[in-house]
C-alpha positions in Angstrom: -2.5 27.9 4.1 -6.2 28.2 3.0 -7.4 31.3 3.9 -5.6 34.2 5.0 -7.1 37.8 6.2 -4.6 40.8 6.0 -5.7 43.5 8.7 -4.0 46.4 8.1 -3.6 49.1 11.1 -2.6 52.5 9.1 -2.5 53.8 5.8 1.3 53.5 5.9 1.2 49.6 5.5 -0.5 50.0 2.0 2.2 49.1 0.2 2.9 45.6 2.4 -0.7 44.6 1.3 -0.5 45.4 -2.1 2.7 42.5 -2.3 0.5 39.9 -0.5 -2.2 40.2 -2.3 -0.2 39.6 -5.4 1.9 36.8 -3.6 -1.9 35.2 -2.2 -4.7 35.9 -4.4 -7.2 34.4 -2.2 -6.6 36.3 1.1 -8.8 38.8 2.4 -8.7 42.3 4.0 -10.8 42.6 6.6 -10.7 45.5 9.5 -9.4 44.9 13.4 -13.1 45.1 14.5 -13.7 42.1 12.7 -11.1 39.5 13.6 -12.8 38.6 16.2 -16.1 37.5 14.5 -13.4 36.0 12.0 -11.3 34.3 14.6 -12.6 30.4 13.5 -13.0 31.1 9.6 -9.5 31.9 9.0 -6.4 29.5 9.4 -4.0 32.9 9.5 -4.2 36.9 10.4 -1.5 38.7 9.1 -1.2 42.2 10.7 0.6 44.8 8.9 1.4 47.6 12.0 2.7 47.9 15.5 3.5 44.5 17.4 1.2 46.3 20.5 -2.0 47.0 18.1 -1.6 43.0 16.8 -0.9 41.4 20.5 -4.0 43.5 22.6 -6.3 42.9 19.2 -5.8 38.7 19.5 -5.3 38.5 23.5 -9.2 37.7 24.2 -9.6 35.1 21.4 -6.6 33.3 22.2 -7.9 29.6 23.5 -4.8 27.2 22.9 -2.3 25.9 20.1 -4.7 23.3 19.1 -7.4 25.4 17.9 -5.5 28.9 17.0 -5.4 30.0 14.1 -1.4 31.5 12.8 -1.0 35.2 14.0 2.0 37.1 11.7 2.7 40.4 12.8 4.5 42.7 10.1 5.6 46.3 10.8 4.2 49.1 8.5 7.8 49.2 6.8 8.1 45.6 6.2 11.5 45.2 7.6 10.6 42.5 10.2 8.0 39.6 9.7 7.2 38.1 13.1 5.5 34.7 14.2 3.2 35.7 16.8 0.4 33.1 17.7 0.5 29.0 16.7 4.1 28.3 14.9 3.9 24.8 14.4 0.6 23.8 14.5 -0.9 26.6 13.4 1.7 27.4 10.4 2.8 30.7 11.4 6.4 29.7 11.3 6.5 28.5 7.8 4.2 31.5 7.0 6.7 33.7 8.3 9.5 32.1 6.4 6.9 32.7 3.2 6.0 36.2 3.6 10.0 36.9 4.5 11.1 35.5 1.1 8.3 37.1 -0.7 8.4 41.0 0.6 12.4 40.6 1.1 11.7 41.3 5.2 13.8 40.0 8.5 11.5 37.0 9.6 11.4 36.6 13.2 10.9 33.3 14.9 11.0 32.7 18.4 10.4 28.9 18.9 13.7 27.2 20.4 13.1 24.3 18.3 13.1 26.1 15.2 16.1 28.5 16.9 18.1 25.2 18.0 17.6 23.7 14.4 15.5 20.6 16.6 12.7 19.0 15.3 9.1 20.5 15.7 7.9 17.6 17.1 3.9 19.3 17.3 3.7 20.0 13.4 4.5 15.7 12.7 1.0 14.4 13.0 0.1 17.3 10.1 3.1 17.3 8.4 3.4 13.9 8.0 0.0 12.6 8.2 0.9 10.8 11.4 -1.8 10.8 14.3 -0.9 10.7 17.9 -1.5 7.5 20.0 -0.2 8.7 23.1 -1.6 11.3 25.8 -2.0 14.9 24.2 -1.8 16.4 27.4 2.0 15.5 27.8 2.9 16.8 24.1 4.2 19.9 25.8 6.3 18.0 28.5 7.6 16.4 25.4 8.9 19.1 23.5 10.8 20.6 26.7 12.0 17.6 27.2 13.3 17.3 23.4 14.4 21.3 23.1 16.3 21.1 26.5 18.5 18.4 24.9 17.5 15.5 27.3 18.3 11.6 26.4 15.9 10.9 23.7 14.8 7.6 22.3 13.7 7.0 19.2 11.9 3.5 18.2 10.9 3.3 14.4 9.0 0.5 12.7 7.8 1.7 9.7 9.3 3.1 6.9 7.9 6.3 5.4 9.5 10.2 4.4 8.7 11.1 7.9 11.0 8.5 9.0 13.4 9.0 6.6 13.8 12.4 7.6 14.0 11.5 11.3 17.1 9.3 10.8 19.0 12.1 8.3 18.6 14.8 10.8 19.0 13.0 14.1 20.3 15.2 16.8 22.6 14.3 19.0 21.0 13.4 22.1 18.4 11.2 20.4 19.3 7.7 19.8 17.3 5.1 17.3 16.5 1.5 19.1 15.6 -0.9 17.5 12.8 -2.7 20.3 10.7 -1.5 23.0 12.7 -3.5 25.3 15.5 -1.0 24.6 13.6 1.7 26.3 15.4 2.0 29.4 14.0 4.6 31.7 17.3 4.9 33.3 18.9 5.9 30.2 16.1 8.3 28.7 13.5 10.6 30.1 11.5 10.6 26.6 10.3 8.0 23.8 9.2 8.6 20.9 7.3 5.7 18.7 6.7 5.7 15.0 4.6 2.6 14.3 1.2 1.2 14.0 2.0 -1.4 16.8 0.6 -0.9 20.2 3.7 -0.7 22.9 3.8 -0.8 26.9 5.5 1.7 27.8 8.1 1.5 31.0 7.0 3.7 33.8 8.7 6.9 34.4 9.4 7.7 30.9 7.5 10.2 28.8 6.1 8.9 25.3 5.3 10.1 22.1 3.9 7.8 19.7 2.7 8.7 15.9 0.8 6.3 14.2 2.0 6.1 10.2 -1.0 5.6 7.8 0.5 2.5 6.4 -2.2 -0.3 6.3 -4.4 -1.3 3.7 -7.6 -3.3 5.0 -8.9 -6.1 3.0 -12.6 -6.7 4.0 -15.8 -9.1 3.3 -19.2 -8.0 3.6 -22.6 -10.2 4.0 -25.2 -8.8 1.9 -26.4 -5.2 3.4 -26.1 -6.0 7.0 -28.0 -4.7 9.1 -25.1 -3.2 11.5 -23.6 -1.8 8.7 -22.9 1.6 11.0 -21.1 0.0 13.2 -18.6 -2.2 11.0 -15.7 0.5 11.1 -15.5 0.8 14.6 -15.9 -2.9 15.0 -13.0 -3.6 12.8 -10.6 -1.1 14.2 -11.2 -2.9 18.0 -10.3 -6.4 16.3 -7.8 -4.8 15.1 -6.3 -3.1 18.2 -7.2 -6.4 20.5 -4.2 -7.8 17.9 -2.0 -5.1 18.5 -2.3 -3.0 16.2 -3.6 0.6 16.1 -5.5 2.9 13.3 -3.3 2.8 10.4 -5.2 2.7 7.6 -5.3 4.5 4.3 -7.0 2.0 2.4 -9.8 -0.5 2.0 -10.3 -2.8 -0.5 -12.8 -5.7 -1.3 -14.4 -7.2 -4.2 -16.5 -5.3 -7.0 -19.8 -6.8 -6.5 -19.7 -4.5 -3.0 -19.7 -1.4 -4.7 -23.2 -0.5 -4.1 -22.7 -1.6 -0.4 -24.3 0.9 2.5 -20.9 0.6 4.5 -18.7 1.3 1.7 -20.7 4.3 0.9 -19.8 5.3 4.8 -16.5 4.9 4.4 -16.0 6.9 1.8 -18.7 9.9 2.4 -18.4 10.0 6.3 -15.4 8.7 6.9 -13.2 10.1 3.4 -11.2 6.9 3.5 -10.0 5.8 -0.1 -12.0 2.3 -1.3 -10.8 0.4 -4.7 -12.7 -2.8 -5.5 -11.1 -6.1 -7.2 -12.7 -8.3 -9.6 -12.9 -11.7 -8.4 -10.6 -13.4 -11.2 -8.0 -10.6 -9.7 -8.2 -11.9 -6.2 -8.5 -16.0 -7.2 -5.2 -15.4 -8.2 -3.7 -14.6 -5.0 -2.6 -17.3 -2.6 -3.9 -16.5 1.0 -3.6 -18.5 3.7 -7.2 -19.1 4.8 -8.9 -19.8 1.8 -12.9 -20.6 1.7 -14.7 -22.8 -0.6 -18.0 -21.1 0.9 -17.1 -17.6 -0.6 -15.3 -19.6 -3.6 -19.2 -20.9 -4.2 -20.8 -17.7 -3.6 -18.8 -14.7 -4.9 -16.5 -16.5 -7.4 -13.4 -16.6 -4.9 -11.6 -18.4 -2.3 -11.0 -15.2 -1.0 -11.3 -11.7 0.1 -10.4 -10.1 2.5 -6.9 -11.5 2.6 -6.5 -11.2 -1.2 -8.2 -7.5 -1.0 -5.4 -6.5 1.4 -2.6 -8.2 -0.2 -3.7 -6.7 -3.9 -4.3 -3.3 -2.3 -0.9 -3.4 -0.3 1.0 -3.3 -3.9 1.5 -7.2 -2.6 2.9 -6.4 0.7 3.3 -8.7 3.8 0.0 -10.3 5.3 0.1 -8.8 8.9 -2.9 -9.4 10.7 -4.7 -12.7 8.8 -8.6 -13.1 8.0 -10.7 -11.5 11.4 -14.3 -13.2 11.8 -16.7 -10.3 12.3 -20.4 -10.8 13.0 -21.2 -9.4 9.3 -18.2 -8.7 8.3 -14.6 -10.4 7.8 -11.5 -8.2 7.4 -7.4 -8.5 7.2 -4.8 -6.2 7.3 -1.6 -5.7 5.5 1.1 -3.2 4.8 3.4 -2.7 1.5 6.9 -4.0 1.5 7.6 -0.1 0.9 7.4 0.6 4.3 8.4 -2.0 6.2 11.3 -2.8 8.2 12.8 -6.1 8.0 14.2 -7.3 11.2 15.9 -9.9 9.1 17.9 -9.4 6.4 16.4 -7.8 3.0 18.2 -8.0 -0.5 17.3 -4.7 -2.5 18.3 -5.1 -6.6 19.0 -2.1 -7.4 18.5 -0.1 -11.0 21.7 2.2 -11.2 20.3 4.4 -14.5 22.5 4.6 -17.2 25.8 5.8 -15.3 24.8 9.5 -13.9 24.8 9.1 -10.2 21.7 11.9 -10.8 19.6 9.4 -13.1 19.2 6.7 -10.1 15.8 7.0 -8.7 15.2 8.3 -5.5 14.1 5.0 -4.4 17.4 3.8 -4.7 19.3 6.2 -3.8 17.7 5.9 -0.4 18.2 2.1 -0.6 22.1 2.7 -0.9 22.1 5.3 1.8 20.7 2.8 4.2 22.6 -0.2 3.2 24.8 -2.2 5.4 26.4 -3.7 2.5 26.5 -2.5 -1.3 27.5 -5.1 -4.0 27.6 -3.1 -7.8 28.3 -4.3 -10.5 32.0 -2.7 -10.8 32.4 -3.4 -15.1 29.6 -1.5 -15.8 28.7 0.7 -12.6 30.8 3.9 -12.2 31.3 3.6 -8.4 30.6 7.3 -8.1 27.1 5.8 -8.0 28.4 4.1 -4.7 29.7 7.5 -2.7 26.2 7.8 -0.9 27.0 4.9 1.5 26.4 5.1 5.4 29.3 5.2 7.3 30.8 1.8 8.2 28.8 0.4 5.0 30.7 -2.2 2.9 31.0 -1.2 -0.6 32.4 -4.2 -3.1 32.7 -4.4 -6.7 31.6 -7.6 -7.8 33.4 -7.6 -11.4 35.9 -10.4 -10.3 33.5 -12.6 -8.5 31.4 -15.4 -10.0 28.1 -16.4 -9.0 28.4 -18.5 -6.1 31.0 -16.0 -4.6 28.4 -13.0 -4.9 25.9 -15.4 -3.7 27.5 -16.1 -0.6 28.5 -12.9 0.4 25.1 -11.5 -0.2 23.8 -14.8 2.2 26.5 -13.7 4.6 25.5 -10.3 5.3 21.4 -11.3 4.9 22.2 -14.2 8.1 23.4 -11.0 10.1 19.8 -9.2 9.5 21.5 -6.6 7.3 20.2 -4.5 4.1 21.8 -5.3 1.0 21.9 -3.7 -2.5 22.7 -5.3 -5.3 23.2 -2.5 -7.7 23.0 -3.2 -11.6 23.5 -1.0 -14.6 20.5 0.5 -16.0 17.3 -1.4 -15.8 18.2 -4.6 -13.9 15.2 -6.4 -15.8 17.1 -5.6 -19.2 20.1 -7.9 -19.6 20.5 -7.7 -16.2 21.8 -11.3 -14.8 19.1 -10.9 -11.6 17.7 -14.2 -12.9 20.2 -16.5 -11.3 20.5 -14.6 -8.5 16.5 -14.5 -7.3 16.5 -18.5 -8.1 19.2 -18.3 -5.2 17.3 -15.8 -3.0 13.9 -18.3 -3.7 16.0 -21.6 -2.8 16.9 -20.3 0.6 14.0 -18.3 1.3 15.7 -14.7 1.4 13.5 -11.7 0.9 13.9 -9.9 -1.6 12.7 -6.4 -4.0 13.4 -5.0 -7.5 13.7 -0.9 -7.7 13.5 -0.2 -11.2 16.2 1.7 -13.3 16.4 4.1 -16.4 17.5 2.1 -19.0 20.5 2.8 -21.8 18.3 3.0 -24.3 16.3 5.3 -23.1 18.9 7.4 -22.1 20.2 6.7 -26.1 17.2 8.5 -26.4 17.6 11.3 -24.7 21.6 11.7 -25.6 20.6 11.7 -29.1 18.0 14.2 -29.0 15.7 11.8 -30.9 12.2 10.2 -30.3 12.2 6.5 -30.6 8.6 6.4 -32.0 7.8 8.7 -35.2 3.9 8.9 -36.3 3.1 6.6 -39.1 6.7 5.7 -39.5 7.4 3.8 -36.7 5.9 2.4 -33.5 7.9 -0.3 -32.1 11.2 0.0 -30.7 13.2 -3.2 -30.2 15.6 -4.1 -27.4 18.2 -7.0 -28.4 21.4 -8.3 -28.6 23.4 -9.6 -31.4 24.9 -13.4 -30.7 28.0 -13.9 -29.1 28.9 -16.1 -26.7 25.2 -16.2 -25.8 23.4 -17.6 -28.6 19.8 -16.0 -29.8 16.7 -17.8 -29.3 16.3 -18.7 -33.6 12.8 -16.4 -33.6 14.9 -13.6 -32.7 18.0 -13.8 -35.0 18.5 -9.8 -36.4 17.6 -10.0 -39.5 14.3 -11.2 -38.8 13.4 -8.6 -36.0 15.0 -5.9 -38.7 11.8 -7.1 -40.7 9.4 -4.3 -39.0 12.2 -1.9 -39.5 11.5 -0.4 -36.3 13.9 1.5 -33.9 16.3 -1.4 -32.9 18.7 -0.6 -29.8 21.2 -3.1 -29.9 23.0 -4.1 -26.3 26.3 -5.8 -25.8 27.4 -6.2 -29.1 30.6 -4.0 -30.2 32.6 -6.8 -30.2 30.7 -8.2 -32.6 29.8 -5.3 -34.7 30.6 -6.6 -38.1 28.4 -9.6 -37.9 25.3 -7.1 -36.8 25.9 -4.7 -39.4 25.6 -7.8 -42.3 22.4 -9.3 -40.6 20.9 -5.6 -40.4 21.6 -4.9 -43.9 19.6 -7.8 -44.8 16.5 -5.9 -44.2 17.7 -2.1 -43.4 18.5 0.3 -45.9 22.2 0.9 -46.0 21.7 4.7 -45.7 19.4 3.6 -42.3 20.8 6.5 -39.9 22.6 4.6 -36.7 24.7 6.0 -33.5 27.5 4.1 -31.7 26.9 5.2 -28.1 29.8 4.7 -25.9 29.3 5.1 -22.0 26.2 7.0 -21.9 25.6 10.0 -19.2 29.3 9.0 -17.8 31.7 11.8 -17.7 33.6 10.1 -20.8 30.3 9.9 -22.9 30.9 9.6 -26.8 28.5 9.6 -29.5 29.4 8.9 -32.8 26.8 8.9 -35.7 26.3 7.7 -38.9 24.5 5.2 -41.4 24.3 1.7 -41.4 26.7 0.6 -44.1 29.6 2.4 -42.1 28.5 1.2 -38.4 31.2 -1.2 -38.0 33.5 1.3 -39.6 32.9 3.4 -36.9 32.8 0.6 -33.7 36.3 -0.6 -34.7 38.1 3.5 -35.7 36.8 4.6 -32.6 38.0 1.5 -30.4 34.5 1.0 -28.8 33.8 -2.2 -26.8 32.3 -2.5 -23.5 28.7 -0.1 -22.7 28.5 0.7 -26.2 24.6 1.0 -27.6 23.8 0.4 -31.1 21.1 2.4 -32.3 19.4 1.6 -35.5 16.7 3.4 -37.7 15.1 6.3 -39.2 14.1 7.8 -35.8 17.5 9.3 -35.1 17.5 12.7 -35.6 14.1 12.7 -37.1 12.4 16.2 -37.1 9.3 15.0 -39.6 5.6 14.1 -39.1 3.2 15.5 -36.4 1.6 14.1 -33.4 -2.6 14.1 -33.5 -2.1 14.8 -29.6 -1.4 18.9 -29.9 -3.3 19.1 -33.4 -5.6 22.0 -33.6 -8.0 20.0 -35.2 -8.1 16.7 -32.6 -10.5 15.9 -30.1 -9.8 14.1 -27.4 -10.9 14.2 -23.2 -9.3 17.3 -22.2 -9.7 19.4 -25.6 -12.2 19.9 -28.3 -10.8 20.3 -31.6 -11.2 23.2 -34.0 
């Protein structure tokens, strides 16, 4: 809420405005004989006084719930906090809710969504940055429909928080299809859309469609054209005559543009976000309608489609290269918030062992999964316990390669959403390798969510930073050789050379063997910590120095998820950062 006015009726709500000017420092008192030359410079009027005073002050400006600003009523006493004018829309709801918390008052809300714990289905295109494609006239047809509980279809083709939120708190009469053609008018009296595709809609049905902001538009440009003014509009009908609706919150195009009139349009007039790419950036994307014309003149076989595809965070091609009369544009949308009508394999980052250390990410990845195959040696299945109901959950410690492969294949042939959940960082020692070859050779889509690795939770467990000031920059991730010999560059002793912060994977077993190549180069008093299990319940940290580290692996029976942690950093409390130094200049701060 931007700005607020406070009108307070009588000398008895003093006390009420004292508390919100402290809880919003930017609001304003103003008198009742001003709201109404105030009415359109204010988003909200809190009244402090009788309900009557607030209702017969507001009842002349009042035009509809579109343009009203929020109208909170409190009495003189603050015991009650009342949402008067424009709940959802407006914000007088959640203002409510704020001002309740703050002065300790009884809020008061009327709306039977918010009363019936239903959606709010008027505050989504703010809330969620999701414009409305449908007729705005039937919005309030809509919501009774929804509040009075009728059949509800719900059709959602995108992936973003707003839908994510839709599907964990789905009421009961609403029910999630998965194509228009689903959208039986017999069965429901209302469907609502979320997608950036444009639908037919049967007759007899009412529809609410949001448009998520999902796209990312790729776009050439001939040099200042004339038209230039009319190149958004003209893009956005191409667009639409392929189906697809406004949806964009990005444009992208080469560098040598910058200076262009229309990309100084859309960004002044229009406020849409623009990044540029270097030409050697998009050469090396592979588009399917490449140009040796624009390869001759800008350096490129391609822009537009490369622009979108770099701006989409690579994401899928959706709408190819469009021939404009000065202009040539393509659109495309981040794998982020698509969903994949055929199957999609999700390798999953589990963190260290903490089911609270997985990113959000992929936590949501395993709450949608149809089938979750983890890594059951090395992932606690607690990790697991998030599943859907009726999702398979399989440890896939006793199968080999081909067997995890084909059940993976098994569940992707059926359209389903797999995650393939590794221990810590999955791009650490994490075996993915084989596995995408297999995804490549039968061309099975595929993503990586990133983890928090061991080490870095070492790092944290131990209380220790990894990097000291002039001591030591460089902190090395290895393994000793097993089973799996080391690459001859990369044997210990010659990485324990820089004497850097070594953290050493997969090698307890093996613990005498990397003690004597450490030593070769390590001082034998070199701190070290034997971490077993990290952030698991049964977490054990045992410290030391280097000449007793295998002592310590073999007393304390460690094997399995142990990290080896090597070097002076451990438990280092010596040398200063220049970063906070009273004396050091740098962008945000002038030194002494």
């Amino acid at each position: 809420m931007n700005k607020i006015a406070i009108i307070q009726i009588n000398e008895a709500g003093e006390p009420i405005t004292t508390r919100l000017q402290k809880k919003y420092p930017k609001a304003e008192i103003i008198s009742r004989d001003s709201v109404g030359s105030n009415w359109k410079a204010f988003d909200a009027f809190v009244f402090i006084g009788a309900m009557g005073i607030c209702v017969r002050t507001i009842a002349p400006l009042i035009e509809d719930k579109h343009n009203d600003p929020a109208v909170v009523c409190i009495d003189s006493f603050g015991q009650h906090v009342i949402a008067v004018l424009s709940g959802h829309i407006g914000g007088a709801n959640d203002l409510t809710r704020d001002i309740s918390a703050a002065i300790g008052g009884q809020e008061v809300i009327t709306t039977q969504s918010d009363n019936a714990g239903l959606w709010a289905l008027d505050t989504f295109e703010k809330r969620f940055n999701w414009p409305i494609a449908s007729d705005i006239a039937d919005m309030n047809d809509c919501i009774f429909t929804f509040v009075n509980r009728k059949p509800t279809a719900l059709l959602l083709e995108m992936r973003d928080e707003g839908t994510d939120y839709l599907e964990q708190t789905k009421p009961d009469h609403v029910t999630i299809i998965n194509d228009i053609s689903e959208a039986d008018p017999q069965k429901y009296e209302l469907l609502i859309i979320v997608s950036p595709f444009i639908h037919n809609t049967p007759n007899n049905m009412l529809e609410l469609h949001f448009v998520p902001m999902v796209g990312t538009i790729g776009f050439g440009l001939a040099h200042h054209p004339d038209n230039f003014e009319c190149i958004y509009d003209e893009i956005d009908e191409a667009l639409a005559q392929r189906g697809i609706l406004p949806c964009t919150y990005r444009y992208c195009t080469i560098d040598v543009k910058k200076d262009e009139e229309f990309c100084e349009l859309l960004r002044e007039e229009y406020n849409e976000e623009v990044e540029f790419f270097t030409a050697e950036e998009l050469a090396a994307i592979k588009v399917p309608t490449p140009s040796a014309t624009v390869e001759k003149h800008v350096g490129t076989p391609s822009v537009c489609e490369a622009a979108a595809i770099l701006g989409s965070n690579h994401g899928q091609l959706i709408i190819p290269k469009i021939k404009g009369k000065n202009w040539t544009a393509a659109l495309a949308i981040d794998e982020k918030y698509l969903r994949h009508k055929q199957g999609h394999i999700e390798i999953v980052g589990a963190g260290p062992g903490d089911p609270d250390l997985i990113s959000v990410r992929g936590r949501k990845m395993l709450e949608r999964a149809d089938l979750i195959l983890y890594a059951g040696s090395l992932v606690p299945k607690a990790l697991t316990e998030c599943h859907k109901p009726g999702a398979i959950v399989r440890s896939s410690a006793d199968m080999n390669l081909e067997e995890q492969c084909a059940l993976m294949k098994e569940h992707y042939d059926k359209g389903h959403s797999i995650v393939r959940l590794h221990t810590g960082d999955p791009c650490i020692f994490g075996a993915i390798q084989e596995q995408m070859a297999f995804f490549d050779a039968n061309n099975m889509h595929y993503h990586i969510t990133p983890g928090i690795s061991s080490f870095l939770a070492a790092a944290a467990e131990l209380r220790s930073q990894f990097t000291i000031p002039e001591r030591t920059q460089t902190i090395i991730l290895t393994r000793g050789e097993g089973h799996t010999p080391m690459p001859e560059k990369e044997q210990l002793h010659l990485l324990a050379k820089s004497q850097s912060t070594m953290c050493i994977f997969l090698s307890a077993a093996i613990v005498d063997d990397v003690q004597k190549e450490l030593l070769q180069e390590y001082p034998e008093d070199t701190p070290v910590a034997a971490c077993y299990h990290l952030t698991w319940p049964d977490q054990k940290i045992y410290r030391g120095v280097l000449k007793d580290l295998a002592k310590i692996v073999h007393d304390n029976h460690l094997t399995l998820t142990t990290m080896l942690v090597v070097g002076e950093a451990i438990d280092n409390r010596q040398g200063l950062s220049e970063l906070y130094n009273k004396h050091f200049t740098h962008l945000f701060r002038k030194g002494n």
